[in-house]
C-alpha atoms as an extended CHARMM CRD file, in Angstrom:
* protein
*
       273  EXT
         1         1  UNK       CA             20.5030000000       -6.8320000000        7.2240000000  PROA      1               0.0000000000
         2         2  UNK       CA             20.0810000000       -6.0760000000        3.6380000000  PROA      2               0.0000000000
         3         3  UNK       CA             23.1730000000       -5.0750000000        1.1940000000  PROA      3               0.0000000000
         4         4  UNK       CA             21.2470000000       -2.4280000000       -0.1990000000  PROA      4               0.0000000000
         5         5  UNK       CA             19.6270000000        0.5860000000        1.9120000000  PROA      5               0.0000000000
         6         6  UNK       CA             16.1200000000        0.2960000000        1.4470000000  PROA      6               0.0000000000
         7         7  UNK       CA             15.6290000000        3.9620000000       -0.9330000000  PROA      7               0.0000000000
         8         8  UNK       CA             13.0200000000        6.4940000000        0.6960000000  PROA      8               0.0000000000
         9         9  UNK       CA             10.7550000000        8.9870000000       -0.6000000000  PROA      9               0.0000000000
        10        10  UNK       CA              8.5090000000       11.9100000000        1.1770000000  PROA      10              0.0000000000
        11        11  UNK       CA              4.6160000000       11.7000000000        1.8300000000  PROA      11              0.0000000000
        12        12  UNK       CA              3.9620000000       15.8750000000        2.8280000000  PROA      12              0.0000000000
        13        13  UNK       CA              7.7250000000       15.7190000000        4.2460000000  PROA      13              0.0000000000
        14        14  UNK       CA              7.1170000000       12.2670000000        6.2150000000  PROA      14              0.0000000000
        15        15  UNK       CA              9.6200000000        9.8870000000        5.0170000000  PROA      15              0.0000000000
        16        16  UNK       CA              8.5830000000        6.9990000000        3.6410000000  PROA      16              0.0000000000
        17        17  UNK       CA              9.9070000000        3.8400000000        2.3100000000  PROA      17              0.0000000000
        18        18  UNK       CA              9.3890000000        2.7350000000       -1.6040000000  PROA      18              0.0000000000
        19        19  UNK       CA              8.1950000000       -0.6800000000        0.2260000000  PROA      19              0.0000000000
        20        20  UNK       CA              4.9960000000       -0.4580000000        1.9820000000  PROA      20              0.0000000000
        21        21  UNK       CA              3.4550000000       -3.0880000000        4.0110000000  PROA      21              0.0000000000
        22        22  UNK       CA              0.3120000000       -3.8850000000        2.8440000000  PROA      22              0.0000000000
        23        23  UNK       CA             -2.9290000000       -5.4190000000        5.3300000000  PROA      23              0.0000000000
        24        24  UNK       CA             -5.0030000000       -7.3020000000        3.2140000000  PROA      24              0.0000000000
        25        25  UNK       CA             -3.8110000000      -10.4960000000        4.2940000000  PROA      25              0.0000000000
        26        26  UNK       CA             -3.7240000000       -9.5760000000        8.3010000000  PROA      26              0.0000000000
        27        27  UNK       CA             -7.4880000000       -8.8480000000        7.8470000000  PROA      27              0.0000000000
        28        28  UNK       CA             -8.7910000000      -11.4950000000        5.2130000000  PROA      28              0.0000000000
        29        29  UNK       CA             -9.0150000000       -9.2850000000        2.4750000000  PROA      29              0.0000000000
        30        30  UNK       CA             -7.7150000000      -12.2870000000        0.0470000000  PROA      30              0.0000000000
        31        31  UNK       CA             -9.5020000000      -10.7210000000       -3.0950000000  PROA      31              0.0000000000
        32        32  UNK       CA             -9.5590000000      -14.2570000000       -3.7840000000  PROA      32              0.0000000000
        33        33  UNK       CA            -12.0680000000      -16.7220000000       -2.5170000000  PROA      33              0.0000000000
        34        34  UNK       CA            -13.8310000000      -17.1450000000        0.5220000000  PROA      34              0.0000000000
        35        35  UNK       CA            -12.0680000000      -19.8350000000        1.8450000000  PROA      35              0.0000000000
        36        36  UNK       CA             -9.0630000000      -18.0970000000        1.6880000000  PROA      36              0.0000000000
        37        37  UNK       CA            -10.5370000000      -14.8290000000        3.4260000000  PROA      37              0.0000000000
        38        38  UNK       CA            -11.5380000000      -17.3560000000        6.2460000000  PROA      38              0.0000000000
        39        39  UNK       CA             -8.2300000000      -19.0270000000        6.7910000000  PROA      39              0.0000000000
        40        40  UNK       CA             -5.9290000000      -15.2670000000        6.9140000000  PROA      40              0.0000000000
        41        41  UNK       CA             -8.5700000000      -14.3160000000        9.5060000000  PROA      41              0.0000000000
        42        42  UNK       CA             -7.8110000000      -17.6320000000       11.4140000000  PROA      42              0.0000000000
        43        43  UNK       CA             -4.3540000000      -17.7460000000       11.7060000000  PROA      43              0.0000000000
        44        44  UNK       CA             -3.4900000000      -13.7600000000       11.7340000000  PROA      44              0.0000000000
        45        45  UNK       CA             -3.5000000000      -12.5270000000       14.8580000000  PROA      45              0.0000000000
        46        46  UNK       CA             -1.5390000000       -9.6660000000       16.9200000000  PROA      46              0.0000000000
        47        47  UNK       CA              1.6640000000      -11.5200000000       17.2990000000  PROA      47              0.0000000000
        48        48  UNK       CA              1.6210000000      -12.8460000000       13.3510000000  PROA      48              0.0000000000
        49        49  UNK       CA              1.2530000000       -9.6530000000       12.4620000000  PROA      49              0.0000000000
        50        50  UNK       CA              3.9200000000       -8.3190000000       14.7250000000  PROA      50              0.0000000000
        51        51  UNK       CA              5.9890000000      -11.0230000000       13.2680000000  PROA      51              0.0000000000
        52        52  UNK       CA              5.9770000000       -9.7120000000        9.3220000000  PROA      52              0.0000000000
        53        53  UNK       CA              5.7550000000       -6.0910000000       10.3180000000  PROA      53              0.0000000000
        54        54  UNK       CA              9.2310000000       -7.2230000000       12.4360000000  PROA      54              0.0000000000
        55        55  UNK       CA             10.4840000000       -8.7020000000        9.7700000000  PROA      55              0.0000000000
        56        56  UNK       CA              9.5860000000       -5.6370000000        6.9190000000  PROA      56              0.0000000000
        57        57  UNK       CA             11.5320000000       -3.1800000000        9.5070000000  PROA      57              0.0000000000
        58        58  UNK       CA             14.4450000000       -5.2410000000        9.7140000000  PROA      58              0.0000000000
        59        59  UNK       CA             14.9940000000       -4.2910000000        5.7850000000  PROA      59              0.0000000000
        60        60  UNK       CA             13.9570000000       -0.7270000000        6.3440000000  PROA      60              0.0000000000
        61        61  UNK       CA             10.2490000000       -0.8220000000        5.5890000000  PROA      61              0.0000000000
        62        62  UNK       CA              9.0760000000        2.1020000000        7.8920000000  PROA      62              0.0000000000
        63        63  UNK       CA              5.0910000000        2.0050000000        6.8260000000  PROA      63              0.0000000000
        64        64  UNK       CA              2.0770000000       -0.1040000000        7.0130000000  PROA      64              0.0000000000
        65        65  UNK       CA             -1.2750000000        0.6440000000        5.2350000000  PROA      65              0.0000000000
        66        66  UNK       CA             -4.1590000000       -0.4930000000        6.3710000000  PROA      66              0.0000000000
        67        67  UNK       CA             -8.1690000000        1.0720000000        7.3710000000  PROA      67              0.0000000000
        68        68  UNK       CA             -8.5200000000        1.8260000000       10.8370000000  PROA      68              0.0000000000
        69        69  UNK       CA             -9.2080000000       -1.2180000000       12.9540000000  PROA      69              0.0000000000
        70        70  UNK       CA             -7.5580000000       -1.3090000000       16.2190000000  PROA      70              0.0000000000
        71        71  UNK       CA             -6.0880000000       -4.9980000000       15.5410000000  PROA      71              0.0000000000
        72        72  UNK       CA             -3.2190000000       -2.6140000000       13.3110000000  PROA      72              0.0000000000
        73        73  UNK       CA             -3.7090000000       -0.1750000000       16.0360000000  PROA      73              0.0000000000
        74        74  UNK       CA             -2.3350000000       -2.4070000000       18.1900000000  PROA      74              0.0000000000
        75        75  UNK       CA              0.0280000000       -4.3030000000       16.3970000000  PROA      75              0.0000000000
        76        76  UNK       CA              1.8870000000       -1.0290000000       15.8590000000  PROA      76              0.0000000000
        77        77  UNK       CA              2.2030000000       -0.2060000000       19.7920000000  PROA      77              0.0000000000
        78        78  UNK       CA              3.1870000000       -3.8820000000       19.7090000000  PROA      78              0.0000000000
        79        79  UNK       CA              6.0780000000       -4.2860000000       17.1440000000  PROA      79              0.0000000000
        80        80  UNK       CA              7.6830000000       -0.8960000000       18.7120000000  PROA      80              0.0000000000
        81        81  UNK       CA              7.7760000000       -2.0270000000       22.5130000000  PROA      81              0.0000000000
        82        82  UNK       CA              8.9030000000       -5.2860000000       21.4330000000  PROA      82              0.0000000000
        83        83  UNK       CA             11.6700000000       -4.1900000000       18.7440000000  PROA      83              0.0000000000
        84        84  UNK       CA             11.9020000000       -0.5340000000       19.0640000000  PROA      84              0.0000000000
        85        85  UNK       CA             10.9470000000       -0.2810000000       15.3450000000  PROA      85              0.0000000000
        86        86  UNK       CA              7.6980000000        2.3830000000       15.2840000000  PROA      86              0.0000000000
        87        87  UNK       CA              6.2180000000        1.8120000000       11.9480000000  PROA      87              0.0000000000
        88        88  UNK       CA              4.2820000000        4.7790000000       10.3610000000  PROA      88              0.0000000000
        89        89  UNK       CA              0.5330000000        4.5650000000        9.5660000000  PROA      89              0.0000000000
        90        90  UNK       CA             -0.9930000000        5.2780000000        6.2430000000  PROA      90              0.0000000000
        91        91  UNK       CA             -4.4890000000        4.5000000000        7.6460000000  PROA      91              0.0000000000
        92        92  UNK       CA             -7.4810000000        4.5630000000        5.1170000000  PROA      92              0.0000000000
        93        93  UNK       CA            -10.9060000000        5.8420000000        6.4520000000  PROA      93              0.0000000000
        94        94  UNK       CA            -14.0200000000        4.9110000000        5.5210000000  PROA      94              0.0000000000
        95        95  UNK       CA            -17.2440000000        5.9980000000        6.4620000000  PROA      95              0.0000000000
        96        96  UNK       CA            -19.5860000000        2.7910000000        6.4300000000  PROA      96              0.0000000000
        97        97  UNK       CA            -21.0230000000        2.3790000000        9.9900000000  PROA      97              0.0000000000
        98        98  UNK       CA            -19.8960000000        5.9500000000       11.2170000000  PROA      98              0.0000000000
        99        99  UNK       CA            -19.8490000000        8.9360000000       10.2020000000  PROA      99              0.0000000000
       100       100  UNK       CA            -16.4920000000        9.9470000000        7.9680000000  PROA      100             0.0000000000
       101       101  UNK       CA            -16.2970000000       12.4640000000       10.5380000000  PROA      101             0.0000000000
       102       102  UNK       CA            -15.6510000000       10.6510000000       13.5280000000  PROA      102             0.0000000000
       103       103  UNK       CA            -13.3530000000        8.2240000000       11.2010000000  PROA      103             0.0000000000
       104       104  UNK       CA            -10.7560000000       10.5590000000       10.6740000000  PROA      104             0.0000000000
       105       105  UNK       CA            -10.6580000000       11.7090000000       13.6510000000  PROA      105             0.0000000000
       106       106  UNK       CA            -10.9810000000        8.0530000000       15.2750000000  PROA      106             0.0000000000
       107       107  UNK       CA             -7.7480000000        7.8530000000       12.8120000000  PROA      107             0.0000000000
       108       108  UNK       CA             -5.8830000000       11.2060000000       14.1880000000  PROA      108             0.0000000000
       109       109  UNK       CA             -5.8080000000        9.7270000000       18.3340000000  PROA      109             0.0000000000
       110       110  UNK       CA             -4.7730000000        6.6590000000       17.2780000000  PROA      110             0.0000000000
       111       111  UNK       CA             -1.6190000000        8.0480000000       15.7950000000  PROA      111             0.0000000000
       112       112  UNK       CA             -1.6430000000        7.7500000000       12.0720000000  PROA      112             0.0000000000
       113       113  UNK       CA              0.5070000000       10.0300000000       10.1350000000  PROA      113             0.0000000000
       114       114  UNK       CA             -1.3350000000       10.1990000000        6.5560000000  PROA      114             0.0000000000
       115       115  UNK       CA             -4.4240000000        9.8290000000        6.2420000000  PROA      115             0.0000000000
       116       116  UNK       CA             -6.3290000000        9.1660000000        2.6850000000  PROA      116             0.0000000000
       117       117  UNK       CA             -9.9870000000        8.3470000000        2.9460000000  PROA      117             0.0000000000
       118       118  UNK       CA            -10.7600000000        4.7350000000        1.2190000000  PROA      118             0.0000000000
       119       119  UNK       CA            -11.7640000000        3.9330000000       -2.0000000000  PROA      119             0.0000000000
       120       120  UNK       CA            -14.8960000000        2.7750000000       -0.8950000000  PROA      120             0.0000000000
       121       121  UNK       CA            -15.6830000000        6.2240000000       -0.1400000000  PROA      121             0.0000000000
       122       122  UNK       CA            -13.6450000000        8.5000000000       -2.5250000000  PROA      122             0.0000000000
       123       123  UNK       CA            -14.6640000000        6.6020000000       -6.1310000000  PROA      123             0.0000000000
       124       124  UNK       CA            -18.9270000000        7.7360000000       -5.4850000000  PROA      124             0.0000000000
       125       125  UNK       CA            -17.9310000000       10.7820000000       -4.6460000000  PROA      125             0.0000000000
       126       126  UNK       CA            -15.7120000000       11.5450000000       -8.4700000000  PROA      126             0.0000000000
       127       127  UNK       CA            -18.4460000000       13.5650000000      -10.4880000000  PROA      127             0.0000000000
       128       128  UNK       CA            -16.4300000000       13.9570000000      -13.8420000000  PROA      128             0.0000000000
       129       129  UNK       CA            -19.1760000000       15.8800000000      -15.4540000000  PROA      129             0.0000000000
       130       130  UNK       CA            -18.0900000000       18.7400000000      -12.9330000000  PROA      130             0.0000000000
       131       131  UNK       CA            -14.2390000000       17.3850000000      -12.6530000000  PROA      131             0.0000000000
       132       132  UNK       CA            -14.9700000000       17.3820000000       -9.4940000000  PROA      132             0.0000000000
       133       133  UNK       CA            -14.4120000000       15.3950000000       -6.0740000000  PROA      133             0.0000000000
       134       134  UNK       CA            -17.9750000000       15.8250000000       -4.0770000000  PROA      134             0.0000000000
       135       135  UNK       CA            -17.5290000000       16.5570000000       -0.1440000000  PROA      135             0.0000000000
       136       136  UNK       CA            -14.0570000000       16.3580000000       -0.6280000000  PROA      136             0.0000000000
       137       137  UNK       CA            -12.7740000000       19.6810000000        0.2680000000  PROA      137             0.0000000000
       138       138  UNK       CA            -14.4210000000       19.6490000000        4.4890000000  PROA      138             0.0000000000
       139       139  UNK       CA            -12.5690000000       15.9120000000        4.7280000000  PROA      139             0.0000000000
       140       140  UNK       CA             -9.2450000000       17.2050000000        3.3010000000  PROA      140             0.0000000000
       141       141  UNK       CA             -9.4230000000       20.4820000000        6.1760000000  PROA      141             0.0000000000
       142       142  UNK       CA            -10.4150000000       17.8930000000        9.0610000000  PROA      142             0.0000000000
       143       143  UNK       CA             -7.5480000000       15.6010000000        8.0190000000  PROA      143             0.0000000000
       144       144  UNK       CA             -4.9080000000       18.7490000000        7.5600000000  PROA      144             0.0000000000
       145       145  UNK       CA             -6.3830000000       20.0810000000       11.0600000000  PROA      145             0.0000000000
       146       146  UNK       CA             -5.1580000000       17.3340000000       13.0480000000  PROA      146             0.0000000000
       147       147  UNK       CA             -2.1690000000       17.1590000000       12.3300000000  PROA      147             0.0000000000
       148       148  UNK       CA             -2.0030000000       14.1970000000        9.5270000000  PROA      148             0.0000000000
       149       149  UNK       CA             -0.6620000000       14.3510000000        5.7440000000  PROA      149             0.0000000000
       150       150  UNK       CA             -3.7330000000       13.7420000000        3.1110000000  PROA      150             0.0000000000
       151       151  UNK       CA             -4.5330000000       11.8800000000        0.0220000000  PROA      151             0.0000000000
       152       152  UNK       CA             -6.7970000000        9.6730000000       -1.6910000000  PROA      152             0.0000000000
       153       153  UNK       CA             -7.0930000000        6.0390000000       -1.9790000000  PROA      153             0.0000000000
       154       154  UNK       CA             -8.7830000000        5.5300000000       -5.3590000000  PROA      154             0.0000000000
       155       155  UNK       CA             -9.3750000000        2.5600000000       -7.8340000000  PROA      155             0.0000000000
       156       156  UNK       CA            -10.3200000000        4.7810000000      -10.7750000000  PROA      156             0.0000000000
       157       157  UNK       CA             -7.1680000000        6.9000000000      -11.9650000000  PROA      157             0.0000000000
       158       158  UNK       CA             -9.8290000000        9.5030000000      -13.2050000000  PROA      158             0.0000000000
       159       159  UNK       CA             -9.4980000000       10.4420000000       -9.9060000000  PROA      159             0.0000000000
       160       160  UNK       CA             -6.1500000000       11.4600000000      -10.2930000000  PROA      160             0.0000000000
       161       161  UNK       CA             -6.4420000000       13.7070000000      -12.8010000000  PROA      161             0.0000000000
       162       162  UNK       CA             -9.7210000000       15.2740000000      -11.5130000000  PROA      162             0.0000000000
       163       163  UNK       CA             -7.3200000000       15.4650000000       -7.9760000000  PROA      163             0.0000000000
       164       164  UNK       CA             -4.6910000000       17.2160000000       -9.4300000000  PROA      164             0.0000000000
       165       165  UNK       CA             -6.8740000000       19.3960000000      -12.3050000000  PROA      165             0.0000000000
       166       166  UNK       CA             -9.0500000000       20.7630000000       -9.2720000000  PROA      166             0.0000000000
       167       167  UNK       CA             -5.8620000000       21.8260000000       -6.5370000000  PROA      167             0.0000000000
       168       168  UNK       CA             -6.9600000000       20.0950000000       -3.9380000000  PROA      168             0.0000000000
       169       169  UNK       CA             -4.8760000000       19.7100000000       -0.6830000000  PROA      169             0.0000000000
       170       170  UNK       CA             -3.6530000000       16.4050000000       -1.8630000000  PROA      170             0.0000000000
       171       171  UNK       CA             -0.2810000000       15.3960000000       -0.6960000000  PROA      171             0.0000000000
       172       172  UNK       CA             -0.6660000000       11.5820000000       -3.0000000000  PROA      172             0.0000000000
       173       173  UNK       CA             -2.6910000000        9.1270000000       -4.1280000000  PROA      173             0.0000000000
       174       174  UNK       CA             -3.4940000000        5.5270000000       -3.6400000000  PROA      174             0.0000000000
       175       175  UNK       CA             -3.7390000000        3.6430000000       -6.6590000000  PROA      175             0.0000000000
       176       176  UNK       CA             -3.9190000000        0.0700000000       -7.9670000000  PROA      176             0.0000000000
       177       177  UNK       CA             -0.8980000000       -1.0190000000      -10.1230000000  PROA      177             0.0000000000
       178       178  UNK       CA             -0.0520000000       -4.4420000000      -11.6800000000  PROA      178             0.0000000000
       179       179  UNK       CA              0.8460000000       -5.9450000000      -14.8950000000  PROA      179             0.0000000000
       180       180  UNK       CA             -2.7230000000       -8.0230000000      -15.4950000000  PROA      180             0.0000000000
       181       181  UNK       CA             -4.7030000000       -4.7190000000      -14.8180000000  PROA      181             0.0000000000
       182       182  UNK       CA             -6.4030000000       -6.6250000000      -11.6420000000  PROA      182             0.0000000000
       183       183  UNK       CA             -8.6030000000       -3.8040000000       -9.8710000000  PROA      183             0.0000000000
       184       184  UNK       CA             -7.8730000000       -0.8730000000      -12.9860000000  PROA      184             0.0000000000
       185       185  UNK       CA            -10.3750000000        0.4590000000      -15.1530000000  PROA      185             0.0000000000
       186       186  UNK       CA             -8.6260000000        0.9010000000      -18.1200000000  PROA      186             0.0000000000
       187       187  UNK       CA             -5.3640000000       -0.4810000000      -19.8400000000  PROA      187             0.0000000000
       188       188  UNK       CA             -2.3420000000       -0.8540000000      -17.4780000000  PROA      188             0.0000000000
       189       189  UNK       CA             -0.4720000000        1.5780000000      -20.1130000000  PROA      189             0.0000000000
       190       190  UNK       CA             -3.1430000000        4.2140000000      -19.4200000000  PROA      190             0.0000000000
       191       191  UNK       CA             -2.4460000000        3.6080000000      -15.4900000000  PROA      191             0.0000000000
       192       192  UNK       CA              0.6360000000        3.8070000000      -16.1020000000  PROA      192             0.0000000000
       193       193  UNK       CA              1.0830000000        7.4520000000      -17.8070000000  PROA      193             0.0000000000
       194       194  UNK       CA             -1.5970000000        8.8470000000      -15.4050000000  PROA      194             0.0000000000
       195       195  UNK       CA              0.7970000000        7.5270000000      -12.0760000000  PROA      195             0.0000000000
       196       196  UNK       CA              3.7710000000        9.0170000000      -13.9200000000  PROA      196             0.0000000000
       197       197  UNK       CA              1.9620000000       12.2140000000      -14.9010000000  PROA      197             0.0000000000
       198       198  UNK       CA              1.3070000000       13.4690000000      -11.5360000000  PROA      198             0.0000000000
       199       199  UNK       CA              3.8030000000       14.7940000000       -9.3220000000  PROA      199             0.0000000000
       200       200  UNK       CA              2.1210000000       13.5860000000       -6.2090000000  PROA      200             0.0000000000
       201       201  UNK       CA              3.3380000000       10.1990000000       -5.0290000000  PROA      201             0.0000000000
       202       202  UNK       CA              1.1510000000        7.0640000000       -5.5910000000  PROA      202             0.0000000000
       203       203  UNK       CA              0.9690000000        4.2580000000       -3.7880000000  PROA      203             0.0000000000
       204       204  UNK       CA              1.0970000000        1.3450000000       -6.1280000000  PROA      204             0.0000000000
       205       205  UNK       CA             -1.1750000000       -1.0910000000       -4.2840000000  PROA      205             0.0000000000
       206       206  UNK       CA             -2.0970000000       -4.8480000000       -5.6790000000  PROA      206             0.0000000000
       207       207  UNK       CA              1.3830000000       -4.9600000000       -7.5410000000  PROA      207             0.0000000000
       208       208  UNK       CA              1.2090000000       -8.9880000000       -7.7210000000  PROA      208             0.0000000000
       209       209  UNK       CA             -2.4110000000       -8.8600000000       -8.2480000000  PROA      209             0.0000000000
       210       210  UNK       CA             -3.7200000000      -10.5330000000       -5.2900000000  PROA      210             0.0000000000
       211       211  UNK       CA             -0.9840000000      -13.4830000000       -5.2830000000  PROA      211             0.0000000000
       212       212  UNK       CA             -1.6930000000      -13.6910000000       -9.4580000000  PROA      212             0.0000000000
       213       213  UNK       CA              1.5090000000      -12.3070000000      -10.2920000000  PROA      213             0.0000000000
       214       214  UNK       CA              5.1440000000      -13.7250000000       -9.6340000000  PROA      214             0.0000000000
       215       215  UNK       CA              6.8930000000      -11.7560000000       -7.4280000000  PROA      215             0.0000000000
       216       216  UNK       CA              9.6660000000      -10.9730000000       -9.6910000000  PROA      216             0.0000000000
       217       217  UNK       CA              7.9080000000       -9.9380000000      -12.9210000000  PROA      217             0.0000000000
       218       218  UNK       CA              4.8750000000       -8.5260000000      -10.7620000000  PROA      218             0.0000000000
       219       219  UNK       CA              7.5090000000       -5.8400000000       -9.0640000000  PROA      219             0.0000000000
       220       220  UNK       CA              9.7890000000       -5.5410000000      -11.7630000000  PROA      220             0.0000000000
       221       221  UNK       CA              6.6200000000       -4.3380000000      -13.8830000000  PROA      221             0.0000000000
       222       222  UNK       CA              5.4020000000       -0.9890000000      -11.3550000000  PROA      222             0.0000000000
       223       223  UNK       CA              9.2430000000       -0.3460000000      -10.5580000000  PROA      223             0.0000000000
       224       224  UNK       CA              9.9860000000        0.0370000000      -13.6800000000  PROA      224             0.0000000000
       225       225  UNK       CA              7.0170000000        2.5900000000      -15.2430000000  PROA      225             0.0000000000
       226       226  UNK       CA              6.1670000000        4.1990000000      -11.9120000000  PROA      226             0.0000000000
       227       227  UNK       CA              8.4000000000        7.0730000000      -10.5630000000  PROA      227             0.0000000000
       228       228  UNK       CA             11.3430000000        7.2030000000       -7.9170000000  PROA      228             0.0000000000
       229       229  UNK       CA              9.1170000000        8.9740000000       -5.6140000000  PROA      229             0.0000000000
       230       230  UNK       CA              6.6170000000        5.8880000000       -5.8160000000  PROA      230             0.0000000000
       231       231  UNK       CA              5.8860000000        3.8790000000       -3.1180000000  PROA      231             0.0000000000
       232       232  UNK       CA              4.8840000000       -0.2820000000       -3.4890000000  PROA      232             0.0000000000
       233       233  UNK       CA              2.7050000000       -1.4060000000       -1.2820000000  PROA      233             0.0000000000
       234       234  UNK       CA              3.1940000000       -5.2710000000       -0.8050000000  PROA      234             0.0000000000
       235       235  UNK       CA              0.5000000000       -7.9750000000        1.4210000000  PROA      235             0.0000000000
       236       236  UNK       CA              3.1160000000      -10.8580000000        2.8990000000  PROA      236             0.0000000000
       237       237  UNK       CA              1.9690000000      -14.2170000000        3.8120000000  PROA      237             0.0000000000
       238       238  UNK       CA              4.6200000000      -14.7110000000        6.2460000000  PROA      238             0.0000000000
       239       239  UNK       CA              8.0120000000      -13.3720000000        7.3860000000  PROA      239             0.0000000000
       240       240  UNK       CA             10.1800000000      -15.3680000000        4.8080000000  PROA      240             0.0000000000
       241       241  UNK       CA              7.5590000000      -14.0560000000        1.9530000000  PROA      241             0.0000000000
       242       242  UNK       CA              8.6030000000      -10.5230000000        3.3110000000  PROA      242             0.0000000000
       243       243  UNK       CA             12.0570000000      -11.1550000000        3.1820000000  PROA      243             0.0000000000
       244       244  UNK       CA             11.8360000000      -12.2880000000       -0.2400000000  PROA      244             0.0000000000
       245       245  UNK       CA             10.0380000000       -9.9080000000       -1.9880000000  PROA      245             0.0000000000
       246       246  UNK       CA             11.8040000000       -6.7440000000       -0.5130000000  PROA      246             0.0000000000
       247       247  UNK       CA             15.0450000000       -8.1540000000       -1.4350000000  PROA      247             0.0000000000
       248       248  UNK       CA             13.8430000000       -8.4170000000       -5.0880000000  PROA      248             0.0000000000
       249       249  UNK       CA             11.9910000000       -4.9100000000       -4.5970000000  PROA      249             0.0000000000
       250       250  UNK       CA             15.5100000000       -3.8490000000       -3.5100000000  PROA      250             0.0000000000
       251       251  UNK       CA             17.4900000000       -5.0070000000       -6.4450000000  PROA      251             0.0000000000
       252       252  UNK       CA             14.7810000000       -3.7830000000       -9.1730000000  PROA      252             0.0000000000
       253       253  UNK       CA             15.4070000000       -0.5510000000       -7.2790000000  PROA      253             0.0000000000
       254       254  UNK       CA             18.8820000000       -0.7710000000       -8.4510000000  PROA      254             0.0000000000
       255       255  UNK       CA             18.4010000000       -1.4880000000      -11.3000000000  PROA      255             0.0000000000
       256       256  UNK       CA             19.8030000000       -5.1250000000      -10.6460000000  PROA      256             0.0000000000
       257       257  UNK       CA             18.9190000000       -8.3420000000      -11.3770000000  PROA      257             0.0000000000
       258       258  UNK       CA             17.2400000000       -9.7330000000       -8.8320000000  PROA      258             0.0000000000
       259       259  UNK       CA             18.8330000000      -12.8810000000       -6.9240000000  PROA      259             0.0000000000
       260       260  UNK       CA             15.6860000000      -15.1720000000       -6.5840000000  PROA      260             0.0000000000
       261       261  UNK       CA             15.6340000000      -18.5920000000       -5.3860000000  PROA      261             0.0000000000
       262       262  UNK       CA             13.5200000000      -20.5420000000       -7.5530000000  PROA      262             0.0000000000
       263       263  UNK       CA             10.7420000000      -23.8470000000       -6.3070000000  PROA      263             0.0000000000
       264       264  UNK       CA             11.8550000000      -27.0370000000       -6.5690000000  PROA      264             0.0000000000
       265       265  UNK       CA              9.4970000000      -29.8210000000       -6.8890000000  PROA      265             0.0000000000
       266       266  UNK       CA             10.0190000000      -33.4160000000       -8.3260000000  PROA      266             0.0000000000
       267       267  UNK       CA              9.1540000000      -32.1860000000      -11.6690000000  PROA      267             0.0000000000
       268       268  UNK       CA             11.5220000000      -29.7000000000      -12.4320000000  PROA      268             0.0000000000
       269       269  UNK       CA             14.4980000000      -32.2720000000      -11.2130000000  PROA      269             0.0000000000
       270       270  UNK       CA             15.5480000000      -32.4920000000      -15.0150000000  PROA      270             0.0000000000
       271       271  UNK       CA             16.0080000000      -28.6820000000      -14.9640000000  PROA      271             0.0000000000
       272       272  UNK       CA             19.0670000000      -29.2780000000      -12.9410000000  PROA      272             0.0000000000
       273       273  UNK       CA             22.2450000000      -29.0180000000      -13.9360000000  PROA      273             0.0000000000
């Protein structure tokens, strides 16, 4: 178990920890290259996924975000019968071969707590001529009806400001955050004032860029200009890769240096002491 309590902060009043485990690498969402979409679909299946999500509970991670597919569905019921853990779902709807409709509610019976409608269907929608959020306001009631916290998964932090400008039921955001500006439409600075200028929670997705960043500098970059209410959301290769970044995630939170243990390969033998 870790030294350090893993810190929490509040989605609507569900508790949530400032690690998130991210699903991009459970589904093949490498944002990377083909080949490397291929393989993660390959080799994760239910019990890999189990396996990290095991791991990520062990240091107090206590939410996984991910769309609606019932691979996570499963893996869910999975990692609580086998370790008593039950890991909360921030599940990410989008409408693309169904109605958004019958995604949230798809979304509801399987059990997810919040509920923030993709990207893929919340950026088409901002019309910033009218500051606006189009068909917004009928997903937000469905979401609020059954029973699940809302938000909005964005890539464009215009969307933040028109979200918080306009009132709506919004209980945080979803936003890409990382130190090369991979995914962000403007300067990081500029994503950077607009995540600490709402007081919603965001949900710092792509911190280390898609495996571009170093773990250390890639987290010690959001930690330090997002807010204490902030979740990170973090994809993990593996269960040691889990283990290794929340312990640095941890430390930053601490305002510590982080204890990392550096590669070794034949070239950096001279580096020794």
């Amino acid at each position: 178990m870790p030294d350090i309590p893993m810190p929490m902060t509040s989605i609507g009043g569900v508790e949530v920890s400032r690690v998130i485990c991210g699903s991009n690498t459970f589904f093949g969402f490498s944002h990377f290259s083909s080949a490397r979409d291929a393989w993660l679909k390959r080799y994760f299946d239910i019990p890999k996924i189990v396996e990290v999500m095991a791991k990520c509970a062990e240091f107090g991670v206590n939410c996984v975000l991910s769309g609606p597919d019932p691979k996570m569905h499963q893996a869910i019921q999975d990692l609580e019968r086998q370790t008593g853990h039950h890991m909360k779902w921030l599940c990410t709807p989008w409408a693309h071969d169904t109605t958004m409709t019958d995604a949230i509610k798809w979304t509801a019976d399987h059990g997810a707590e919040i509920c923030m409608p993709h990207t893929g269907w919340t950026d088409p929608r901002l019309n910033m001529a009218r500051g606006c959020i189009e068909e917004l306001e009928p997903v937000l009631e469905q979401i609020r009806s059954l029973g699940m916290k809302t938000g909005l998964s964005t890539h464009r932090p215009e969307c933040i400001v028109v979200g918080d400008n306009a009132g709506y039921d919004i209980d945080a955001y979803i936003q890409p955050f990382n130190v090369i500006g991979f995914l962000n439409p403007v300067e990081t600075d500029w994503v950077g004032n607009i995540i600490r200028r709402t007081p919603k929670p965001v949900v710092c997705i792509k911190p280390l860029a898609a495996g571009r960043v170093m773990p250390e500098p890639g987290l010690g970059f959001v930690y330090r200009n997002n807010k204490p209410i902030d979740p990170v959301c973090i994809g993990f290769l593996s269960p040691e890769e889990a283990e290794a970044d929340i312990k640095i995630a941890l430390a930053l939170m601490e305002h510590e240096q982080p204890d990392v243990e550096l590669t070794m390969s034949r070239s950096k033998r001279h580096l020794v002491k």
